[in-house]
C-alpha positions as CSV (number, residue, x, y, z in Angstrom):
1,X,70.9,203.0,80.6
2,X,73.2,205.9,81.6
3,X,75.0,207.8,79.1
4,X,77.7,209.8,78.6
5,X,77.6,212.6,75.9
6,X,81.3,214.2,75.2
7,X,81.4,217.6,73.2
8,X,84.7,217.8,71.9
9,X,87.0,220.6,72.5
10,X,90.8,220.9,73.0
11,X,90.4,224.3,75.2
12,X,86.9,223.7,76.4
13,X,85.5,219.3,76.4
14,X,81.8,219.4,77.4
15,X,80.4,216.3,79.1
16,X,77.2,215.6,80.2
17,X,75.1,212.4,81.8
18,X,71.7,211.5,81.1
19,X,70.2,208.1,82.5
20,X,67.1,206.4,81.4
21,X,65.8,203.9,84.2
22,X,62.2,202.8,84.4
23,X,60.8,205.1,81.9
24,X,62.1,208.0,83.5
25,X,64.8,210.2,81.8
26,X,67.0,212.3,84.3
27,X,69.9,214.4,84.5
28,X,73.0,213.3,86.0
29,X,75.5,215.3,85.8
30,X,78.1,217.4,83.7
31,X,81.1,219.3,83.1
32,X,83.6,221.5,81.7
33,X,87.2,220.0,81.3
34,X,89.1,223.5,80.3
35,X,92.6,222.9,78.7
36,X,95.1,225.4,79.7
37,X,95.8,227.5,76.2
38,X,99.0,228.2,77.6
39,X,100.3,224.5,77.3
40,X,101.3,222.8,74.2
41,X,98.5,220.7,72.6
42,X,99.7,217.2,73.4
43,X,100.0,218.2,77.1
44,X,96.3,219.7,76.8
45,X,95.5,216.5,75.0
46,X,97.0,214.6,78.4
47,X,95.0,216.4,80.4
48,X,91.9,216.5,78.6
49,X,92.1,212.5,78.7
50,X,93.0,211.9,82.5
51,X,90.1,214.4,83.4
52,X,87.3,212.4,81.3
53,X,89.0,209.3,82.0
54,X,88.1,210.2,85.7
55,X,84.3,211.2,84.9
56,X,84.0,208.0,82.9
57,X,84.9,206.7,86.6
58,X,82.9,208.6,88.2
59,X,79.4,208.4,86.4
60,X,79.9,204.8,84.8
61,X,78.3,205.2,82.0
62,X,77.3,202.3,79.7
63,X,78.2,203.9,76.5
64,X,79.5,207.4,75.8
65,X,78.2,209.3,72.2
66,X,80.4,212.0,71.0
67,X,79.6,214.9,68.8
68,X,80.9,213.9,65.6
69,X,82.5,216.4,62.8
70,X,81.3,219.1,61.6
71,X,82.7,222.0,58.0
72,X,85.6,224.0,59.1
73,X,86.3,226.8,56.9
74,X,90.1,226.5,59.1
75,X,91.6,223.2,58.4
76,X,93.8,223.9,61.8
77,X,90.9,224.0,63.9
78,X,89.7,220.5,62.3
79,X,92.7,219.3,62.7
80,X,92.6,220.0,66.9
81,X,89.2,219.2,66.8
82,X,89.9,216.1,65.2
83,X,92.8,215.6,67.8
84,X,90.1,216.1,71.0
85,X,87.6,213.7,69.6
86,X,90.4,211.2,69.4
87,X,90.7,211.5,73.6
88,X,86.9,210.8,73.7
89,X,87.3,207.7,71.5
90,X,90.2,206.1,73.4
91,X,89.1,207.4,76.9
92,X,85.5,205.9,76.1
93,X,87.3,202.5,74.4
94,X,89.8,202.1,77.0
95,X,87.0,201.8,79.5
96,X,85.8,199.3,77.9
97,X,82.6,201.2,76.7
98,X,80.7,201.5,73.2
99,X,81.4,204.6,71.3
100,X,78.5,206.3,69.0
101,X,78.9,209.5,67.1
102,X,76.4,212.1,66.0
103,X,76.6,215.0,63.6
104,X,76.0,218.2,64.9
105,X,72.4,218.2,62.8
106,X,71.0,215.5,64.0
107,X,72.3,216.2,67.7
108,X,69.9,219.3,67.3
109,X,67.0,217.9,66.2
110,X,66.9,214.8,68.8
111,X,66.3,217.8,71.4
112,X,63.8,219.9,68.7
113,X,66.4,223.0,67.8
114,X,66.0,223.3,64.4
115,X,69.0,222.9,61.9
116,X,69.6,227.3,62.2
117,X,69.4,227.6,65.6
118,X,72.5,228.3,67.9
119,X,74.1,226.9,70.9
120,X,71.3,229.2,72.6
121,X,68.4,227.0,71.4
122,X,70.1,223.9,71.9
123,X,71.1,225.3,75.5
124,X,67.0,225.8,76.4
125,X,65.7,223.1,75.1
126,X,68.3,220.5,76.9
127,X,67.1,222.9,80.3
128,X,63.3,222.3,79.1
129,X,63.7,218.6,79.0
130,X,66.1,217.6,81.9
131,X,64.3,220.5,84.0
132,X,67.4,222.7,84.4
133,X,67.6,226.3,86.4
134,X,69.5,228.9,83.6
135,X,72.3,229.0,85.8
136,X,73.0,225.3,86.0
137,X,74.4,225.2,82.3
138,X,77.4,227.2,83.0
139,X,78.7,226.9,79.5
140,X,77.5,225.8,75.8
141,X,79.9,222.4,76.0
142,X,78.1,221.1,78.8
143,X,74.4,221.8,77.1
144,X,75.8,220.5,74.1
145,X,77.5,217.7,75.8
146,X,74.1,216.7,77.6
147,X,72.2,217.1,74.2
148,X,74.5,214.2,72.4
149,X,73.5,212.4,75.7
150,X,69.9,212.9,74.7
151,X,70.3,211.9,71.2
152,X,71.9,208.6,72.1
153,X,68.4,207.7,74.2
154,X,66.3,209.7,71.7
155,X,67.2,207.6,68.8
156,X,66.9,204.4,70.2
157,X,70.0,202.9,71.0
158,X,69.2,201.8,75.0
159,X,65.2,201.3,74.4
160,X,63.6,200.4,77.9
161,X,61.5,197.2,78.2
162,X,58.5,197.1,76.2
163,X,56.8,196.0,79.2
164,X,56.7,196.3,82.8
165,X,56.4,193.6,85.3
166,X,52.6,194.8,85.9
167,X,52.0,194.4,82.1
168,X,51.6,197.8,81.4
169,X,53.6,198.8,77.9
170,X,56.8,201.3,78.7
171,X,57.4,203.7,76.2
172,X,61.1,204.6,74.6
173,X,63.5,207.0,74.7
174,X,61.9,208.8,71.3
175,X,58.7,208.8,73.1
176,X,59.5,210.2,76.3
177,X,62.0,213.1,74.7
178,X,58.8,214.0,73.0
179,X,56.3,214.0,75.6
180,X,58.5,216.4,78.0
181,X,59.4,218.6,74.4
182,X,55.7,218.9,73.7
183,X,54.8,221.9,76.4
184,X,58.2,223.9,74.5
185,X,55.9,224.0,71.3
186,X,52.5,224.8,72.2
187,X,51.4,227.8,71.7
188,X,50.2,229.7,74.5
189,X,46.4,229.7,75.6
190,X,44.7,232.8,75.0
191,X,43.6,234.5,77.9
């Protein structure tokens, strides 16, 4: 199962690819699609679509899971916001695939940032379980793109098998996010 996780933006769209395939959950790939400020929104809009469109291409994802909607304080910036998720949707339905949202909340917890934590938490822990350098993340929309990927497998949507060919029992998405989460949160070994 290979999915696509889209982190909405109408100057900066995250995106980020995360397959499970025989057990094993692994980084793909991901993105930055940067809007040029200095075009009108419906052109950015354009763009924004034609350059997913192409990663949809690209990666072939079998579903896509977009970062759903979060308070404003500004009801302009909603209202954009609002605007870039549409691209995701109709990108993601026009190719044919299944769309899945995720608020914000539960995008952190499937990668164990807790509900106060910043882009910066959700940023190391996506780097801690896909095995990331620092530098590969070059921006928070492509950490927090890759962390919508995450919570798509983490909350069971593409389960693997429960059984191998050789009988032995496969574990889930759930499980393996928290086997590779579990050396984040121990403590360290007194010396």
């Amino acid at each position: 199962m290979r999915v696509l996780g889209v982190d909405p933006g109408s100057r900066f769209m995250g995106f980020g690819v995360v397959e499970e395939k025989r057990g094993r959950l692994a980084h793909v790939g991901h993105g930055v699609i940067k809007g040029d400020p200095a075009l009108p929104l419906s052109d950015r809009l354009r763009d924004l679509h034609g350059a997913l469109t192409a990663a949809l291409v690209k990666y072939r994802p079998d579903a896509v899971a977009v970062e759903g909607v979060f308070t404003f304080r500004n009801a302009r910036s909603a209202l954009v916001l609002g605007h870039a998720r549409g691209v995701a949707l109709l990108a993601a339905s026009q190719a044919g695939l299944s769309v899945f949202e995720y608020a914000p909340a539960k995008v952190k917890k499937a990668v164990g940032a807790g509900g106060a934590d910043g882009k910066d938490a959700v940023a190391r822990m996506v780097r801690t379980f896909l095995e990331l350098e620092a530098s590969a993340l070059e921006r928070a929309d492509a950490s927090d793109a890759l962390a919508v990927a995450l919570c798509h497998l983490n909350h069971g949507r593409a389960a693997v098998p429960a059984a191998s060919a050789s009988g032995k029992k496969r574990k889930g998405a759930a499980a393996l996010l928290a086997d590779r989460l579990a050396p984040a949160y121990r403590r360290p070994e007194a010396t």
